[in-house]
C-alpha positions as CSV (number, residue, x, y, z in Angstrom):
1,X,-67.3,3.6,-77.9
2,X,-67.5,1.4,-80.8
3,X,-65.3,3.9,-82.7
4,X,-62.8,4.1,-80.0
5,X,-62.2,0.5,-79.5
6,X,-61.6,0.3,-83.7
7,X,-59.0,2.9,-83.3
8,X,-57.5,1.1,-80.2
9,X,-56.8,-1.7,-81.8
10,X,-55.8,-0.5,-85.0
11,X,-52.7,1.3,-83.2
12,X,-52.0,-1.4,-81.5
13,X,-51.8,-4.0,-84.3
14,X,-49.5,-0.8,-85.7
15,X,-47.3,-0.8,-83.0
16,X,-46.9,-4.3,-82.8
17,X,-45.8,-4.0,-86.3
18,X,-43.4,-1.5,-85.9
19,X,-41.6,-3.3,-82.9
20,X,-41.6,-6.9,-85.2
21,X,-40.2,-5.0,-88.0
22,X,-37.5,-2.9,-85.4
23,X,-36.7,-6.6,-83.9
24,X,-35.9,-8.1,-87.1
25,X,-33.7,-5.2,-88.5
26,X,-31.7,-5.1,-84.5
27,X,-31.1,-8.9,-84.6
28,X,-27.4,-9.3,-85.6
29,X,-26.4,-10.8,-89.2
30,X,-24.3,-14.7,-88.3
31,X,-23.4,-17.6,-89.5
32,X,-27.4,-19.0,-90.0
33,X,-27.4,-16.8,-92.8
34,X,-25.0,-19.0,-94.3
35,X,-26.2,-21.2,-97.0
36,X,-24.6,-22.8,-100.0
37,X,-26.4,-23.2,-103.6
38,X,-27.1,-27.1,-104.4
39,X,-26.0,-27.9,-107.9
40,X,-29.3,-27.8,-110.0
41,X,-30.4,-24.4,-108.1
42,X,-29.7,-21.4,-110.5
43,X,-31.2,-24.6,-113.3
44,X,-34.5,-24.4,-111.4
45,X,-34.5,-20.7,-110.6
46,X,-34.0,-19.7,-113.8
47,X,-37.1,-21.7,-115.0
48,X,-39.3,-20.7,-112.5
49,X,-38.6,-16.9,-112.9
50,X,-37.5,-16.1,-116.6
51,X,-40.5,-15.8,-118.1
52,X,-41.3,-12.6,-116.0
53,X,-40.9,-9.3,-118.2
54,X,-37.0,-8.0,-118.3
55,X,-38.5,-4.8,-117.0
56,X,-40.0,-6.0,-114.1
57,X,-36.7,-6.1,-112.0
58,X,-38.1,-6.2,-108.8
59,X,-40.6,-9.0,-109.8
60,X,-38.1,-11.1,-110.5
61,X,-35.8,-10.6,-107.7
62,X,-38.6,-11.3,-105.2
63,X,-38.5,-14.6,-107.2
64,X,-35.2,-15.4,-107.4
65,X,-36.0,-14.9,-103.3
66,X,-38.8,-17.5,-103.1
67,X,-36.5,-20.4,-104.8
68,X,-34.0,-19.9,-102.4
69,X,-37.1,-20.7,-99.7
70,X,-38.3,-23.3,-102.1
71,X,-34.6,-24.8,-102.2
72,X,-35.0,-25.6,-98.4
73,X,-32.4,-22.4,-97.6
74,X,-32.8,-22.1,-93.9
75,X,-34.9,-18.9,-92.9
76,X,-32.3,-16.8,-91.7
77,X,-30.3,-17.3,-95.1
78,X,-33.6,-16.2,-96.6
79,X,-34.3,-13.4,-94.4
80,X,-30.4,-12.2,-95.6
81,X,-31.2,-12.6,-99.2
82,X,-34.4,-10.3,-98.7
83,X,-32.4,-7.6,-96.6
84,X,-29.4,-7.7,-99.1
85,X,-31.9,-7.1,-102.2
86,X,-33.7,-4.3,-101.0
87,X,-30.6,-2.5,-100.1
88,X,-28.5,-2.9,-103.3
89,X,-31.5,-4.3,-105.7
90,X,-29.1,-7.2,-106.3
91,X,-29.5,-11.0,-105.8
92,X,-27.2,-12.4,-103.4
93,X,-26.6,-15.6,-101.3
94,X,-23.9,-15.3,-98.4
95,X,-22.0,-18.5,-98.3
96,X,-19.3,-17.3,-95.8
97,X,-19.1,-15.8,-92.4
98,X,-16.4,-15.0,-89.9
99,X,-17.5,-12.5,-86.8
100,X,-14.8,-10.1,-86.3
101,X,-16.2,-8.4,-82.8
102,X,-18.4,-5.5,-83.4
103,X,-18.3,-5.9,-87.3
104,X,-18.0,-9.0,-89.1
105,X,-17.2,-10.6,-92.3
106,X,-19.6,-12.0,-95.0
107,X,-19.1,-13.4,-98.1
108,X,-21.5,-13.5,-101.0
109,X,-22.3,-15.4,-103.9
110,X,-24.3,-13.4,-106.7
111,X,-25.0,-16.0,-109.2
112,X,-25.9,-13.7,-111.9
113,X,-23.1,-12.1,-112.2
114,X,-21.5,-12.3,-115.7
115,X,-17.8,-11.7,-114.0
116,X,-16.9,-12.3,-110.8
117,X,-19.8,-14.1,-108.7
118,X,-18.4,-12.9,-105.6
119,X,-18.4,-9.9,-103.3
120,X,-17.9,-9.2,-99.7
121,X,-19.9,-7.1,-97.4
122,X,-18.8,-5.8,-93.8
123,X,-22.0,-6.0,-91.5
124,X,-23.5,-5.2,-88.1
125,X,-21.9,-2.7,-88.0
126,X,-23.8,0.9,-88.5
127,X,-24.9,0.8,-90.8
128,X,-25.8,-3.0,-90.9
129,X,-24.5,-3.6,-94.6
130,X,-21.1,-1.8,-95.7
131,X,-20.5,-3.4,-99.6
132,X,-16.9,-3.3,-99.7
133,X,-16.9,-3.2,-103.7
134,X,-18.6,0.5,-103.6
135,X,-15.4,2.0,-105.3
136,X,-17.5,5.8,-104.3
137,X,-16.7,5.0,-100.8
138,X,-13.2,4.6,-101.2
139,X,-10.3,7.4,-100.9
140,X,-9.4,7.2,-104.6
141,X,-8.6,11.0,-104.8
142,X,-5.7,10.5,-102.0
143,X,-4.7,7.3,-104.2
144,X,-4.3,9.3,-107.6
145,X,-2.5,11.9,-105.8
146,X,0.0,9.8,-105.0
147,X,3.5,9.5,-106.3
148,X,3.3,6.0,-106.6
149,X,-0.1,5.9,-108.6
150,X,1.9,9.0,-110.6
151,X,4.6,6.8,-111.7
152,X,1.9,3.9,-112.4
153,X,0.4,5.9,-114.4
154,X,3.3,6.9,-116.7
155,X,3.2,3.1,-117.7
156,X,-0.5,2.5,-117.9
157,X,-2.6,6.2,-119.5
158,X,-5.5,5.1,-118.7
159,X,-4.8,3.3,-115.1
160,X,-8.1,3.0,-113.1
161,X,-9.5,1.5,-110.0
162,X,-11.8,-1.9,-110.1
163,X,-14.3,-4.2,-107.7
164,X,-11.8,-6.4,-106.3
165,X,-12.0,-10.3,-108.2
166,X,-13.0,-12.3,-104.9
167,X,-12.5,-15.8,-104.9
168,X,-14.7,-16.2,-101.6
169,X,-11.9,-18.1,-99.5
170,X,-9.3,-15.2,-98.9
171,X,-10.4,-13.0,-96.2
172,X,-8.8,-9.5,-95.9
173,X,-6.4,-8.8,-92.6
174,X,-8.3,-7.1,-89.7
175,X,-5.8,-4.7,-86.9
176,X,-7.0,-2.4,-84.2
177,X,-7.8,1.2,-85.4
178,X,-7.2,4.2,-83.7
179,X,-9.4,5.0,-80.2
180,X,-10.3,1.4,-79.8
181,X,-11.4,0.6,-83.0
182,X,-11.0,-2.0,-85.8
183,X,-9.7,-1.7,-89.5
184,X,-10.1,-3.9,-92.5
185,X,-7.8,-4.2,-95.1
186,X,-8.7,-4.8,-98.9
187,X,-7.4,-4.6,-101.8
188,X,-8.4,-4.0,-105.3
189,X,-6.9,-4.3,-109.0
190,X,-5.5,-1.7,-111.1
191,X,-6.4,-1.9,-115.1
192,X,-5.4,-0.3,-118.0
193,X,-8.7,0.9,-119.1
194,X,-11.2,-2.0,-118.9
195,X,-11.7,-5.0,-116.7
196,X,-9.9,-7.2,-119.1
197,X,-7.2,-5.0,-120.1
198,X,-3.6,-5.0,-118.6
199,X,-2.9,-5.8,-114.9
200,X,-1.6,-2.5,-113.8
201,X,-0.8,-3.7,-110.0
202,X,-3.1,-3.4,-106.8
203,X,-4.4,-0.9,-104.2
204,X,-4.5,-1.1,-101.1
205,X,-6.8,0.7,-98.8
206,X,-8.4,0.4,-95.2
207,X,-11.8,0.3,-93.8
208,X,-12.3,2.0,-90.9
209,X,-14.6,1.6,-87.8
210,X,-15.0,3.0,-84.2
211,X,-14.8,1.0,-81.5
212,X,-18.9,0.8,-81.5
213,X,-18.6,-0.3,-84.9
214,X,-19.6,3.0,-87.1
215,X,-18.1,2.9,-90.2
216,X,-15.7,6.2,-90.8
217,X,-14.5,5.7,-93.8
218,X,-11.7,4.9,-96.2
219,X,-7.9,5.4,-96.2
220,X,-5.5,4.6,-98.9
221,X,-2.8,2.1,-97.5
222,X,-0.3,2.2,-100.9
223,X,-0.2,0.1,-104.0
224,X,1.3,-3.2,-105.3
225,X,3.1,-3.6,-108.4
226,X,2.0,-5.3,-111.3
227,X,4.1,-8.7,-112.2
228,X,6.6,-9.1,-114.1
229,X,6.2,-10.0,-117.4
């Protein structure tokens, strides 16, 4: 009997688990996430947490984590941080946040970044985090098959695609889709070979969700010249 009551419990402290951990993945991303860095925090963080070993990535993202606790980030903020980490291994505050119906907008900070320290994600949707800088999700084979990435090309050889350079105040135009649903459009510079290298113009493309919110991919919308100069 003693046996059986051991083995009760023990599932039920495991179920109760499960249904915490199903709770707190279900509970919709908002605006208490939201949380902006004081002055002195990357100052602070960085001497808390550099000493760990370079190869111990994951030790010091869980730090990085626990100053933004420390730093008196509310825990929703802190939860985000967490979530965002494990699913792109990168540190990242969201500072902005603008609910667009089944999907919404968020805007991140990544503060080590040694370009652009910010990026925007598309969440609550399904799945919960779509990181609108992953250039593999985007239709970039329709975009180089077109005449107008052709003719871009005859100017700039080595024309390519890049994370867009968010300044974390613009956010990108949202329309109804097709069969109810919503689209996002973003765009995303054009170089000549490198990051730094000649402005070759933008793309344009759109994100595309059902009216439940699934996320159905990419379309290229067309491209913007470069300006004159």
């Amino acid at each position: 009997m003693r046996h059986i009551c051991q083995l009760v419990l023990a599932v039920l402290v495991l179920t109760l688990g499960l249904i915490a951990q199903t709770k707190t993945a279900s509970a919709k991303i908002g605006d208490s996430a939201v949380w902006q860095l004081p002055p002195q925090f990357m100052t602070t963080a960085h001497a808390a947490c550099d000493q760990l070993s370079s190869s111990d990535n994951a030790g010091y993202g869980r730090c990085m984590i626990a100053q933004v606790a420390k730093a008196g980030a509310p825990p929703d903020a802190v939860s985000f941080t967490r979530e965002l980490y494990k699913e792109s291994h990168e540190f990242g505050i969201m500072t902005g946040f603008h609910d667009e119906g089944p999907v919404a907008f968020a805007w991140i900070t990544y503060p080590l970044r040694a370009n652009t320290n910010y990026g925007f994600l598309l969440v609550n949707g399904q799945p919960r985090i779509v990181n609108v800088e992953d250039l593999k999700l985007l239709d970039v084979k329709t975009m180089k098959q077109s005449p107008q990435f052709q003719d871009a090309r005859n100017q700039f050889p080595n024309i390519d695609i890049w994370p867009g350079d968010r300044d974390g105040k613009i956010w990108p135009e949202s329309q109804a889709g097709p069969n109810g649903g919503i689209q996002f459009t973003v765009a995303y510079p054009l170089r000549n070979g490198c990051h730094a290298c000649a402005n070759a113009g933008q793309a344009i493309f759109n994100w595309n969700f059902d009216a439940r919110g699934k996320f159905i991919g990419t379309s290229f919308d067309g491209m913007l010249d470069p300006p004159l100069q």
